[in-house]
PyMOL Python script that loads the backbone (N, CA, C, O; Angstrom):
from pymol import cmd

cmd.read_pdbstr("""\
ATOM      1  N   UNK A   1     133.339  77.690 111.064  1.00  0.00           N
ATOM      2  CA  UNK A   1     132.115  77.018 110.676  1.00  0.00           C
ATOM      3  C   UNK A   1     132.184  76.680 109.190  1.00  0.00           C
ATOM      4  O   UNK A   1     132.576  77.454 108.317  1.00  0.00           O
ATOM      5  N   UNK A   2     131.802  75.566 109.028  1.00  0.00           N
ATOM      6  CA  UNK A   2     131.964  75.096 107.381  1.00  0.00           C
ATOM      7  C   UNK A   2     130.350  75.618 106.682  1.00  0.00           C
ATOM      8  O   UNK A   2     129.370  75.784 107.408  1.00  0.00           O
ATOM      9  N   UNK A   3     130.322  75.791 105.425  1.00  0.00           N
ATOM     10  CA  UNK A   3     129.296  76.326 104.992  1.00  0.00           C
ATOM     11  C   UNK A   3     128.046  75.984 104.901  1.00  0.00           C
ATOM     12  O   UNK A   3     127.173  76.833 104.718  1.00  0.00           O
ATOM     13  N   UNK A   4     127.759  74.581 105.024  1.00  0.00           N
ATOM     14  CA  UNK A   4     126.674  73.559 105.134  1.00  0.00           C
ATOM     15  C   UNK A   4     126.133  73.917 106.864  1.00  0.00           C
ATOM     16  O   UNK A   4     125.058  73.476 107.271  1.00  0.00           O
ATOM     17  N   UNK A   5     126.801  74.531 107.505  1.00  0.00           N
ATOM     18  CA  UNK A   5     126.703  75.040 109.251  1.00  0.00           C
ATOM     19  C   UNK A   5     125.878  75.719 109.085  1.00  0.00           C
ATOM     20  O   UNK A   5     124.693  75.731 109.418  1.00  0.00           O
ATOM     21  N   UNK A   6     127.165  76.998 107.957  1.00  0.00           N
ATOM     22  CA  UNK A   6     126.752  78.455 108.207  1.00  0.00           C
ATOM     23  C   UNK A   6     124.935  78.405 107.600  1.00  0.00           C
ATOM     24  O   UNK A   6     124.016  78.940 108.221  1.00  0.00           O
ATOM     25  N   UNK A   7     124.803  77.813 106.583  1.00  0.00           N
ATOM     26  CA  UNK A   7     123.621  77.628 105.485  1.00  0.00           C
ATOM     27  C   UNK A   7     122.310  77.007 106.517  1.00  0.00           C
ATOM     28  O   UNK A   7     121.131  77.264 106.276  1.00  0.00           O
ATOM     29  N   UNK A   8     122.697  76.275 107.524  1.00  0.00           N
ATOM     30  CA  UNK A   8     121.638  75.756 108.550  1.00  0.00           C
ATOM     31  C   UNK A   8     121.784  77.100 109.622  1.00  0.00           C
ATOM     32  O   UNK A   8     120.858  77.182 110.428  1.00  0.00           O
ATOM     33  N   UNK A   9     122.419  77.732 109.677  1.00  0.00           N
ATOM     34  CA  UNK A   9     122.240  78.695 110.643  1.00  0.00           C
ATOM     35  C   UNK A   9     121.181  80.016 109.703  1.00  0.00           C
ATOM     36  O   UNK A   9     120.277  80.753 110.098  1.00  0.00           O
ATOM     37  N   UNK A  10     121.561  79.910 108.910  1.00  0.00           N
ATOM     38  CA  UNK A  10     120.862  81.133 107.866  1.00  0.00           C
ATOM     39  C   UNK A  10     119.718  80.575 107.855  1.00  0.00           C
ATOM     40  O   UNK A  10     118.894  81.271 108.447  1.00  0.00           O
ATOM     41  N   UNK A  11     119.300  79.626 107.445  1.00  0.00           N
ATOM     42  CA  UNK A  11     118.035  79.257 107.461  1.00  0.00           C
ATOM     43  C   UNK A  11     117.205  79.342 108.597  1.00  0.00           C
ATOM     44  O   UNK A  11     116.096  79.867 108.494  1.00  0.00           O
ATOM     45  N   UNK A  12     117.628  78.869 109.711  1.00  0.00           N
ATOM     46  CA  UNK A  12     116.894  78.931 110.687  1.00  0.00           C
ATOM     47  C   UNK A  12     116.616  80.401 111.256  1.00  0.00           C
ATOM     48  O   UNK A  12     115.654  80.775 111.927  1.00  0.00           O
ATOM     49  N   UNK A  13     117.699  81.120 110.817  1.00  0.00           N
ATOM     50  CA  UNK A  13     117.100  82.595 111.265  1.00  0.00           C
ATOM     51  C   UNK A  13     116.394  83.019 110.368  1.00  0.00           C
ATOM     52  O   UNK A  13     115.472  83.651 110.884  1.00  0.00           O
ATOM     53  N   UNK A  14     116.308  83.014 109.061  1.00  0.00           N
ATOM     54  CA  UNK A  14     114.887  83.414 108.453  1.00  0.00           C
ATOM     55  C   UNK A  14     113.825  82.683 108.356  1.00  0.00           C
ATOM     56  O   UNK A  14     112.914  83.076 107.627  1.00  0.00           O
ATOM     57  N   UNK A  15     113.727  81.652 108.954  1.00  0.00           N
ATOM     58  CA  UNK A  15     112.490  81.006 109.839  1.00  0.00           C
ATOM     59  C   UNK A  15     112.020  81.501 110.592  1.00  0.00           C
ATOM     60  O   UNK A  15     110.821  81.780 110.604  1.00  0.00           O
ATOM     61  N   UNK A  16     112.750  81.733 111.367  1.00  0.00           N
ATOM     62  CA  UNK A  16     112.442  82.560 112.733  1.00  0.00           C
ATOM     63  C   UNK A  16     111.758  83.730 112.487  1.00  0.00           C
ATOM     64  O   UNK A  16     110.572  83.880 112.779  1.00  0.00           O
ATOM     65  N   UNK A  17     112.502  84.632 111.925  1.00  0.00           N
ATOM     66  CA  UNK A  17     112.352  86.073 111.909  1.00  0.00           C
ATOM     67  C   UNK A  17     110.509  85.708 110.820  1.00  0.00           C
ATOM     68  O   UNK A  17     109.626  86.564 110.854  1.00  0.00           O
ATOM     69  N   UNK A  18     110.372  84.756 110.241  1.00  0.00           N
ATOM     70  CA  UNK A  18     109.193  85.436 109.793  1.00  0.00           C
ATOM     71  C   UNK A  18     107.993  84.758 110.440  1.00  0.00           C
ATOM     72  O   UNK A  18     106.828  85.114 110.259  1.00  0.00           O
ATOM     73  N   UNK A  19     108.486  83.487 111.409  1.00  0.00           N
ATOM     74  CA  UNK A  19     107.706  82.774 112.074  1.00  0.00           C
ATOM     75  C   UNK A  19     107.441  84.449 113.423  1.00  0.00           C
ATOM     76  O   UNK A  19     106.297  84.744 113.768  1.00  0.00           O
ATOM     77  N   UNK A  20     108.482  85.139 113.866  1.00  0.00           N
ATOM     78  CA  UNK A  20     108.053  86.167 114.791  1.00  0.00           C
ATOM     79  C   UNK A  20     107.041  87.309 114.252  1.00  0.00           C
ATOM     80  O   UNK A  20     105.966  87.614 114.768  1.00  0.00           O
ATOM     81  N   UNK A  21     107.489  87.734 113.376  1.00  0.00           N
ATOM     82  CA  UNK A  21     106.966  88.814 112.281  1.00  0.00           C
ATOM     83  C   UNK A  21     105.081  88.602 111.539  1.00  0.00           C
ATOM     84  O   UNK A  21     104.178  89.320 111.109  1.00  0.00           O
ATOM     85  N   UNK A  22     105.357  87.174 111.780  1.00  0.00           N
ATOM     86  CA  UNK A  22     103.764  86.480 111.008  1.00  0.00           C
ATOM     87  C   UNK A  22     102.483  86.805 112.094  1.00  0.00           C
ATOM     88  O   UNK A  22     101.311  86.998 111.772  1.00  0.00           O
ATOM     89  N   UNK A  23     102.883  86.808 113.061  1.00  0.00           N
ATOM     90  CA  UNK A  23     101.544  87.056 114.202  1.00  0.00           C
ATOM     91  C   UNK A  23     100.926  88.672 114.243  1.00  0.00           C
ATOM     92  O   UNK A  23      99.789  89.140 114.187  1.00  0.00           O
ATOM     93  N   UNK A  24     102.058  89.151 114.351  1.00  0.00           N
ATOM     94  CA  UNK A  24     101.640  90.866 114.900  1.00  0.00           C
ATOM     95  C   UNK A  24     101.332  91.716 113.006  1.00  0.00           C
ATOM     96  O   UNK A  24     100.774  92.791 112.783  1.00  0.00           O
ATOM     97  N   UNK A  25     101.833  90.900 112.148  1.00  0.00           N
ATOM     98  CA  UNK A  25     101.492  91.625 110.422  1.00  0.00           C
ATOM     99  C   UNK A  25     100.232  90.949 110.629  1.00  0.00           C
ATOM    100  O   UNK A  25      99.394  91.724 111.089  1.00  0.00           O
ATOM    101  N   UNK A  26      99.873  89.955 110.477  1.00  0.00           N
ATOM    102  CA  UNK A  26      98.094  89.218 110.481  1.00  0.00           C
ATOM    103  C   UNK A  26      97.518  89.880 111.065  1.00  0.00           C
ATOM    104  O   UNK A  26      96.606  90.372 110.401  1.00  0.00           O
ATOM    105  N   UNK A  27      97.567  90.351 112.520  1.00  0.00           N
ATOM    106  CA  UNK A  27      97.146  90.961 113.137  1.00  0.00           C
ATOM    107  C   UNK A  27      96.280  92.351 112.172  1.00  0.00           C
ATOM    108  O   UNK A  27      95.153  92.595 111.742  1.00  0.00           O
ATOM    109  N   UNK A  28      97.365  92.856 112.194  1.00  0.00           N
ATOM    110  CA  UNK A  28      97.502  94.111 111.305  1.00  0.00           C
ATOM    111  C   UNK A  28      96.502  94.298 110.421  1.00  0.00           C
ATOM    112  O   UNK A  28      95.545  95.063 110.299  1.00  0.00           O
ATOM    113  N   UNK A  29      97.341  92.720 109.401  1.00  0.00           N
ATOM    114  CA  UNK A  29      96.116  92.748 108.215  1.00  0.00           C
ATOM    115  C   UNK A  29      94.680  93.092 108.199  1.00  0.00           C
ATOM    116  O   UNK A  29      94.019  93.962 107.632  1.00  0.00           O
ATOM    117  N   UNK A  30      94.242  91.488 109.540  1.00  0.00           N
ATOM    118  CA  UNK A  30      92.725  91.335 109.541  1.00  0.00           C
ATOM    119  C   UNK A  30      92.482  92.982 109.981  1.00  0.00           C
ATOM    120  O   UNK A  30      91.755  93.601 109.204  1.00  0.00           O
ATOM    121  N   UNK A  31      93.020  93.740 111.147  1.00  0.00           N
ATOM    122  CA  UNK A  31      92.072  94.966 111.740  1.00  0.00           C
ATOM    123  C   UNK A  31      92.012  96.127 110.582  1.00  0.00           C
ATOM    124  O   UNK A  31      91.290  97.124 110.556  1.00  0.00           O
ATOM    125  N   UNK A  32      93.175  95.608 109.456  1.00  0.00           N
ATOM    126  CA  UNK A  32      93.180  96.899 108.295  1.00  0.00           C
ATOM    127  C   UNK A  32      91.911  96.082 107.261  1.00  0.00           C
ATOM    128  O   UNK A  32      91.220  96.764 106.504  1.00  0.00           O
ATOM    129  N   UNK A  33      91.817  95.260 107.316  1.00  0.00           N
ATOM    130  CA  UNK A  33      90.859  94.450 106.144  1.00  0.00           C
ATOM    131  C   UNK A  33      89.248  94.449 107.119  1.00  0.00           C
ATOM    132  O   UNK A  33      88.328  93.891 106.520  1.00  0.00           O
ATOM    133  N   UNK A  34      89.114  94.668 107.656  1.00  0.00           N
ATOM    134  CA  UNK A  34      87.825  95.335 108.842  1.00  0.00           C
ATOM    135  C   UNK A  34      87.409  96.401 109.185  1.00  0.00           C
ATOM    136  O   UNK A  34      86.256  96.604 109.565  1.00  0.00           O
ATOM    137  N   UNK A  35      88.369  97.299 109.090  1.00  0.00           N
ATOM    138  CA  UNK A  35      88.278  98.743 109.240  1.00  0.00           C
ATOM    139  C   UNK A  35      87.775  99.303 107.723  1.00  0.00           C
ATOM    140  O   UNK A  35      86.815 100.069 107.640  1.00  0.00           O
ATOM    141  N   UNK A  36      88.546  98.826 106.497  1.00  0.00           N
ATOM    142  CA  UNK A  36      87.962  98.748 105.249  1.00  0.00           C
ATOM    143  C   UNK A  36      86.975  98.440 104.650  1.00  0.00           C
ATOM    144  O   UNK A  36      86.549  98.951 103.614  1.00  0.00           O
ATOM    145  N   UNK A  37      86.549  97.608 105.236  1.00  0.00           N
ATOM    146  CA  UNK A  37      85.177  96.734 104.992  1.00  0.00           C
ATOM    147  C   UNK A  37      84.220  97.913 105.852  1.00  0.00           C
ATOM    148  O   UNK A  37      83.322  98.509 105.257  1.00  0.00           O
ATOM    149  N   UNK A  38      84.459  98.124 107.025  1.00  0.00           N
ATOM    150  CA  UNK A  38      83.607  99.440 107.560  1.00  0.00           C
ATOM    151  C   UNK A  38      83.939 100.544 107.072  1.00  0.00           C
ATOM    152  O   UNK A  38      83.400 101.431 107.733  1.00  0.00           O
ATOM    153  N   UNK A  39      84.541 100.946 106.263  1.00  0.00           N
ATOM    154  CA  UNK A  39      84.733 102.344 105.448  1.00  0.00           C
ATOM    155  C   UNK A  39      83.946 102.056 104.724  1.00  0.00           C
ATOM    156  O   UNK A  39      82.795 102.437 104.940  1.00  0.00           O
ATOM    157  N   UNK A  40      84.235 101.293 103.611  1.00  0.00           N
ATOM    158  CA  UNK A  40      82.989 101.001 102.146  1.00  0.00           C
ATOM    159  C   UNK A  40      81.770 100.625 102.597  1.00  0.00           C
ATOM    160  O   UNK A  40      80.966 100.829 101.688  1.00  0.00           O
ATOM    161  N   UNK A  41      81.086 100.049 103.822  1.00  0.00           N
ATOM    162  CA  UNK A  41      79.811 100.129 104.107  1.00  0.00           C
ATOM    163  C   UNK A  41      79.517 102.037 104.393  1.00  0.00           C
ATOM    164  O   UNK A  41      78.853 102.662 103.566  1.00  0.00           O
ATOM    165  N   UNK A  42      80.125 102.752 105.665  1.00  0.00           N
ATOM    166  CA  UNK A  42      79.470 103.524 105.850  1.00  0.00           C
ATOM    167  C   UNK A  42      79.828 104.998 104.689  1.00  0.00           C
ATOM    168  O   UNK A  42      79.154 106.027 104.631  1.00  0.00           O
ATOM    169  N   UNK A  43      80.764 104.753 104.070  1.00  0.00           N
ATOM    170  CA  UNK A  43      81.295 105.679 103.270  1.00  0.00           C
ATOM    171  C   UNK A  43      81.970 106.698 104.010  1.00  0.00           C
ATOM    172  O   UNK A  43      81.763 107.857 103.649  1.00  0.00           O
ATOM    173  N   UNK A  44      82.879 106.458 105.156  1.00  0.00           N
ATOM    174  CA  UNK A  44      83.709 106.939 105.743  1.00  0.00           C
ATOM    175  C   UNK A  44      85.019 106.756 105.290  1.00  0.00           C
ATOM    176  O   UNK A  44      85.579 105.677 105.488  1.00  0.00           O
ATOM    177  N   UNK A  45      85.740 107.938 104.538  1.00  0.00           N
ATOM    178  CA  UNK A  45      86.851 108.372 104.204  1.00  0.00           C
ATOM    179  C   UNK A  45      87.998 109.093 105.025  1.00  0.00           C
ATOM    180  O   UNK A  45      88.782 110.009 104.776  1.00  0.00           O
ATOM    181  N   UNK A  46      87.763 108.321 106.055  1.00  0.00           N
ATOM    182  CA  UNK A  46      89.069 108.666 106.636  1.00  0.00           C
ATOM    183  C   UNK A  46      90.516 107.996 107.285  1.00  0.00           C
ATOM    184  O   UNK A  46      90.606 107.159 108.183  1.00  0.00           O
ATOM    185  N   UNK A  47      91.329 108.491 106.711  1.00  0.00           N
ATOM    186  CA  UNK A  47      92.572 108.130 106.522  1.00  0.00           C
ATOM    187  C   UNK A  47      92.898 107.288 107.869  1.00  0.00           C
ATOM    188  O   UNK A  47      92.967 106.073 108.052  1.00  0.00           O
ATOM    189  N   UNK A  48      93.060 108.324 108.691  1.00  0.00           N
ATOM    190  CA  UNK A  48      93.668 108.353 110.148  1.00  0.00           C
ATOM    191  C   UNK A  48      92.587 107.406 111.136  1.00  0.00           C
ATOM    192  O   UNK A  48      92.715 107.233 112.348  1.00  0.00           O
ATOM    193  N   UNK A  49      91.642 106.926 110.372  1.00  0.00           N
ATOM    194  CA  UNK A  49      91.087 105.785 111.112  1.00  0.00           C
ATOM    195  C   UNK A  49      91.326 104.213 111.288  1.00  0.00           C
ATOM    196  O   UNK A  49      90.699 103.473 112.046  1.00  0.00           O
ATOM    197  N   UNK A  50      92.316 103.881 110.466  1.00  0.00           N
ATOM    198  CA  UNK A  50      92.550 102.563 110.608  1.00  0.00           C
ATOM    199  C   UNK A  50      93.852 102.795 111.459  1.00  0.00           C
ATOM    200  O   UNK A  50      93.903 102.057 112.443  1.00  0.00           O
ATOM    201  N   UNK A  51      94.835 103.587 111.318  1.00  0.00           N
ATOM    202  CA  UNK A  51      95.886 103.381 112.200  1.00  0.00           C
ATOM    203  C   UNK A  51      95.645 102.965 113.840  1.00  0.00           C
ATOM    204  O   UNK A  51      96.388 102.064 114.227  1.00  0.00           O
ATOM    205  N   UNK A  52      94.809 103.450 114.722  1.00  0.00           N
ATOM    206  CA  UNK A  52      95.039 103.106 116.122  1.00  0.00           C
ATOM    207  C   UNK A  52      94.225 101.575 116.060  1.00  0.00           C
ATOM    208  O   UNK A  52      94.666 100.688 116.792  1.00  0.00           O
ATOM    209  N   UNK A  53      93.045 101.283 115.185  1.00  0.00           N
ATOM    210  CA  UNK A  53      93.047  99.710 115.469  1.00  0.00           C
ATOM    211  C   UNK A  53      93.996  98.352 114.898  1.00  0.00           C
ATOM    212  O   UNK A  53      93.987  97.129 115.033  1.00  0.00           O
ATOM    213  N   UNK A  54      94.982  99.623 114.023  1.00  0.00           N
ATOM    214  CA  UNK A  54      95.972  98.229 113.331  1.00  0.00           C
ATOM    215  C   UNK A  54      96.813  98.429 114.518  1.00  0.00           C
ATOM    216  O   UNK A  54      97.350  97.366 114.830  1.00  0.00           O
ATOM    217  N   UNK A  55      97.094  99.317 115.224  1.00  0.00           N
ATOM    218  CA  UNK A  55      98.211  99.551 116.295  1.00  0.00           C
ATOM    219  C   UNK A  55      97.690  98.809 117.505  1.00  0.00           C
ATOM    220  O   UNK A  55      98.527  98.216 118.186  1.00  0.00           O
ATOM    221  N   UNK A  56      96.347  98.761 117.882  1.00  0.00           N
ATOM    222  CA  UNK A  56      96.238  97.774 119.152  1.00  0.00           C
ATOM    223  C   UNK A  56      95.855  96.785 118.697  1.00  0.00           C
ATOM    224  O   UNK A  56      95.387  96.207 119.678  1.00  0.00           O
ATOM    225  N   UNK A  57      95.698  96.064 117.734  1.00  0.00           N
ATOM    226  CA  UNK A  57      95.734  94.691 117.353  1.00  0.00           C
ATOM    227  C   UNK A  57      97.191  93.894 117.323  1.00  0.00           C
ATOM    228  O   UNK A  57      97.315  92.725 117.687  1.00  0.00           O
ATOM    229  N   UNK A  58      98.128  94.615 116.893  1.00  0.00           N
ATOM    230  CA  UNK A  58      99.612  94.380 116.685  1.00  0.00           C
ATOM    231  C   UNK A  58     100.108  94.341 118.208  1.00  0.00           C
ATOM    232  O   UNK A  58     100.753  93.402 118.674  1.00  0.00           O
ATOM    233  N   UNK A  59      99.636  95.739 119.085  1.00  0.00           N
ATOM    234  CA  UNK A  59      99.798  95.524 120.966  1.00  0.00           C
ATOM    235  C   UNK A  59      99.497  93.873 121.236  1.00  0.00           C
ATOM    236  O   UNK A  59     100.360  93.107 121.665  1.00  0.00           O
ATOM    237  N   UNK A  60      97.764  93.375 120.821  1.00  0.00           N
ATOM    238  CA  UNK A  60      97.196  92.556 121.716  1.00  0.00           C
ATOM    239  C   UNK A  60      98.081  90.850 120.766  1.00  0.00           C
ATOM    240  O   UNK A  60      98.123  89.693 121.184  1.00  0.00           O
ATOM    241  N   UNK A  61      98.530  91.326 119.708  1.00  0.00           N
ATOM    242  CA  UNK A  61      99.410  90.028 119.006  1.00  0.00           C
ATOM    243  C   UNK A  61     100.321  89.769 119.860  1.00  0.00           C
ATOM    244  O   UNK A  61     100.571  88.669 120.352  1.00  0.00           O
ATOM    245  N   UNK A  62     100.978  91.040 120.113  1.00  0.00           N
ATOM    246  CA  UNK A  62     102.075  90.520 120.871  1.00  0.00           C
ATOM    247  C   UNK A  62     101.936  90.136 122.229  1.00  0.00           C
ATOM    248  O   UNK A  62     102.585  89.186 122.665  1.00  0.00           O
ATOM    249  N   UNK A  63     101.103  90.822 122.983  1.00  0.00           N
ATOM    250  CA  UNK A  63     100.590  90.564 123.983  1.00  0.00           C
ATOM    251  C   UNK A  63     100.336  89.175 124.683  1.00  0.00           C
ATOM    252  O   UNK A  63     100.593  88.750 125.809  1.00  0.00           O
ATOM    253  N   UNK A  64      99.734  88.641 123.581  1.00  0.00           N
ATOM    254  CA  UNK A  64      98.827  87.078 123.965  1.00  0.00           C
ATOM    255  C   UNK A  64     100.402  85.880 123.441  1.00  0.00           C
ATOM    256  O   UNK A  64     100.801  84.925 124.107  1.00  0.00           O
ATOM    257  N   UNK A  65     101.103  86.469 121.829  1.00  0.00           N
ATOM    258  CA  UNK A  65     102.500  85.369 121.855  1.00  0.00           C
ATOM    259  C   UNK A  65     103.383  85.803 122.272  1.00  0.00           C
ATOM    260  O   UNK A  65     104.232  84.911 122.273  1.00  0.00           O
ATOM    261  N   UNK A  66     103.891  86.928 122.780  1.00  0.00           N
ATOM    262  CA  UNK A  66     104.996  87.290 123.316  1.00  0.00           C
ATOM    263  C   UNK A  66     106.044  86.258 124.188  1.00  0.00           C
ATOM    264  O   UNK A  66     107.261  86.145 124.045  1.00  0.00           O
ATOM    265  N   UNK A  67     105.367  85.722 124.903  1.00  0.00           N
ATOM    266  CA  UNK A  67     105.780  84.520 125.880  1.00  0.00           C
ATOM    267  C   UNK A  67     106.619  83.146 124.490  1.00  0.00           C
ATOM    268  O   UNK A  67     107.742  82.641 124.453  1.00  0.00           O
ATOM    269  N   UNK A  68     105.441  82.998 123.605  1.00  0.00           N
ATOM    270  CA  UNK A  68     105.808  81.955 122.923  1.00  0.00           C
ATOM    271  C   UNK A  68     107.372  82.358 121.694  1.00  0.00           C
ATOM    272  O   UNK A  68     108.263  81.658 121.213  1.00  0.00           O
ATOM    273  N   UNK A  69     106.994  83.920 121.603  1.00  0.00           N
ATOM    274  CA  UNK A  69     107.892  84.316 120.705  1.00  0.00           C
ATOM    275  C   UNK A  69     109.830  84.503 121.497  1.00  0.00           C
ATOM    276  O   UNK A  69     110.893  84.021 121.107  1.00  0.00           O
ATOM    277  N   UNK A  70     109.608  85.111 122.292  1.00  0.00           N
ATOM    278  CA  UNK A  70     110.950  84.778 123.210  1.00  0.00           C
ATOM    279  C   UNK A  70     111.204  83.652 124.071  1.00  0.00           C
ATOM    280  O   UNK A  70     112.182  83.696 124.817  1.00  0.00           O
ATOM    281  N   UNK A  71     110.554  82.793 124.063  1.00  0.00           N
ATOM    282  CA  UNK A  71     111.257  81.042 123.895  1.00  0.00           C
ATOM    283  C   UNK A  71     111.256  80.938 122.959  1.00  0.00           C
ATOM    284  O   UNK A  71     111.259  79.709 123.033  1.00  0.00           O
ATOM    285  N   UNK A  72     111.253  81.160 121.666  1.00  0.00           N
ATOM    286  CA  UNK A  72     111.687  80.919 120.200  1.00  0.00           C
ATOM    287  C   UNK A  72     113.196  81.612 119.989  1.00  0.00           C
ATOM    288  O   UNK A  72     114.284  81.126 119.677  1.00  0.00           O
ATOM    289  N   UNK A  73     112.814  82.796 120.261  1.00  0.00           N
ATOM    290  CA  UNK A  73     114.495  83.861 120.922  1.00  0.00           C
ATOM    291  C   UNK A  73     115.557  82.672 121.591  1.00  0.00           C
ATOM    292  O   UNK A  73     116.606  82.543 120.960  1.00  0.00           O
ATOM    293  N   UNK A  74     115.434  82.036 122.468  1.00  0.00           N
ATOM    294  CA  UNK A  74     116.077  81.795 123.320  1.00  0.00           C
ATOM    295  C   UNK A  74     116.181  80.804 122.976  1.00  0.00           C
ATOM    296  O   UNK A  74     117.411  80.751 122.938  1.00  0.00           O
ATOM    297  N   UNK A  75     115.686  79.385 122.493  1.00  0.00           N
ATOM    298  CA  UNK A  75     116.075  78.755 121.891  1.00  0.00           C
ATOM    299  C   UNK A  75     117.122  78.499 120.814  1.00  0.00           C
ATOM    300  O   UNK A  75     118.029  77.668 120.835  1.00  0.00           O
ATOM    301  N   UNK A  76     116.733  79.605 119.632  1.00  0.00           N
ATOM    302  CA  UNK A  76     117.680  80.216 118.846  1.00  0.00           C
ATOM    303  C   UNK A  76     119.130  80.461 119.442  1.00  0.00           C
ATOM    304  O   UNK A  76     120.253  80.053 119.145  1.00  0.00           O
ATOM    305  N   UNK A  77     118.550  81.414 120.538  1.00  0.00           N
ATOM    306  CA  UNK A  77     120.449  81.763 120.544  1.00  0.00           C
ATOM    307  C   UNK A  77     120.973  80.374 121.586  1.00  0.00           C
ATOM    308  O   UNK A  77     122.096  80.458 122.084  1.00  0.00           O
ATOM    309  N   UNK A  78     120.298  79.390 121.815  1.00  0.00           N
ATOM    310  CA  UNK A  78     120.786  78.599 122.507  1.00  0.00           C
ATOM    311  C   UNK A  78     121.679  77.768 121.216  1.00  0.00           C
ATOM    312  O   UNK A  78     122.874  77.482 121.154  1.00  0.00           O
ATOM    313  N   UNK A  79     120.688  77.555 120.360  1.00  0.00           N
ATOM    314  CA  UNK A  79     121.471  77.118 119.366  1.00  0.00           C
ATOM    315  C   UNK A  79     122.009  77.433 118.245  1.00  0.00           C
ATOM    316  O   UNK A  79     122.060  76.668 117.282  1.00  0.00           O
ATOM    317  N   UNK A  80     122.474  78.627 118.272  1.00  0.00           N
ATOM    318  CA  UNK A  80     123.636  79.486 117.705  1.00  0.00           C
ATOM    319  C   UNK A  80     124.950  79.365 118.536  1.00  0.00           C
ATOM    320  O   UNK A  80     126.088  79.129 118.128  1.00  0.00           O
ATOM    321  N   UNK A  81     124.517  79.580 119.767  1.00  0.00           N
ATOM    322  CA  UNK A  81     125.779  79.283 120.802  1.00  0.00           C
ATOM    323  C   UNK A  81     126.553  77.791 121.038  1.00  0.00           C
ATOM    324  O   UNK A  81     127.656  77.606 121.552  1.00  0.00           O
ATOM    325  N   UNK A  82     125.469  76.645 120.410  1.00  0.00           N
ATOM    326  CA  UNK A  82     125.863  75.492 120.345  1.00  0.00           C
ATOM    327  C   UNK A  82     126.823  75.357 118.798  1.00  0.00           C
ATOM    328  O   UNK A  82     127.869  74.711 118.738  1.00  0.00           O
ATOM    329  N   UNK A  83     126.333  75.960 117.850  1.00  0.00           N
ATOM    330  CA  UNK A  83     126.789  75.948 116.668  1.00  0.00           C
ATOM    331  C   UNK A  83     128.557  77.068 116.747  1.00  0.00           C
ATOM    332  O   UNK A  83     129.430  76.979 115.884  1.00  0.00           O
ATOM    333  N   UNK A  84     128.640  78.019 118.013  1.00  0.00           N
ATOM    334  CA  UNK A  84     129.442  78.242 117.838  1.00  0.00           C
ATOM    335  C   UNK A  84     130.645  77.216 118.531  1.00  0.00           C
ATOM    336  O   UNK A  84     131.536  76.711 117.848  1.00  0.00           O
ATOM    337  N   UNK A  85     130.492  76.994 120.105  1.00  0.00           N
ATOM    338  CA  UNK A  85     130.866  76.122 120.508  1.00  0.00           C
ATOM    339  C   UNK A  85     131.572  75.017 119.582  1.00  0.00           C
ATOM    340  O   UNK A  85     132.763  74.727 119.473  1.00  0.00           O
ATOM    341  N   UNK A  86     130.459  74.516 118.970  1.00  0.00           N
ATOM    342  CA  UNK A  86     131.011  73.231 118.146  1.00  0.00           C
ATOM    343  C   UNK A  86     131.964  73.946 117.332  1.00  0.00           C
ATOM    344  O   UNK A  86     132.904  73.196 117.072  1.00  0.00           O
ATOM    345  N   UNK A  87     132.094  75.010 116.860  1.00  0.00           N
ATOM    346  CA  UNK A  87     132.894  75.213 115.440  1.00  0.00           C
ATOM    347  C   UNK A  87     134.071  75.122 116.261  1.00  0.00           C
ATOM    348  O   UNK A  87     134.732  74.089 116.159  1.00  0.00           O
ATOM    349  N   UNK A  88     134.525  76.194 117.214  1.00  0.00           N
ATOM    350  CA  UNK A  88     135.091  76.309 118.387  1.00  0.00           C
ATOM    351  C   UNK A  88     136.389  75.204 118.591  1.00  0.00           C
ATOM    352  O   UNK A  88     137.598  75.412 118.489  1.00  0.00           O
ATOM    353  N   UNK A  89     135.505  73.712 118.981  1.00  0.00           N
ATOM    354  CA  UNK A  89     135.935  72.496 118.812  1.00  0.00           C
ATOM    355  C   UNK A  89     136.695  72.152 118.265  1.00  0.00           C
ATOM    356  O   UNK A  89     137.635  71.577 118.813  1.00  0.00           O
ATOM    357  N   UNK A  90     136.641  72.361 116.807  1.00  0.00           N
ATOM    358  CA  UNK A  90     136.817  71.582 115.589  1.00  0.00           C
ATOM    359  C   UNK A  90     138.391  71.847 115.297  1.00  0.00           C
ATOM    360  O   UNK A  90     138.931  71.337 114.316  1.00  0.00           O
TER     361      UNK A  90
END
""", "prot")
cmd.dss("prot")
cmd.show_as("cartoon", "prot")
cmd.util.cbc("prot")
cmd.orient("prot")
């Protein structure tokens, strides 16, 4: 593979990886930025309360794109496998 390949292959996987990564962290965010917002109203200091709603928000992220995120998978390695192929060729 010549480097202008390799450099379109790099790119597209850190596209990817943060186009996958961006749904289930948002997720995260908003239920940690809500759970906070209900701490400083009721003056509830506790630690161990935001973890299980950042954890089933991140479940129901993946849940609802999961489908969309592995046809993104599979696409990818479709065209990694084309990029090897071609080098292959050459």
């Amino acid at each position: 593979m010549d480097p202008p390949s390799i450099a379109l292959v790099l790119h597209t996987a850190a596209m990817l990886a943060a186009r996958l990564a961006g749904p289930p962290l948002l997720a995260a965010l908003a239920a940690g930025l809500l759970i906070s917002i209900f701490q400083a109203v009721t003056q509830i200091n506790e630690a161990t309360l935001v973890f299980l709603p950042k954890v089933a928000a991140m479940f129901a992220a993946l849940m609802l794109l999961g489908g969309s995120m592995v046809a993104a998978l599979d696409s990818f390695t479709h065209f990694i496998f084309n990029q090897i192929i071609r080098a292959g060729g050459s």
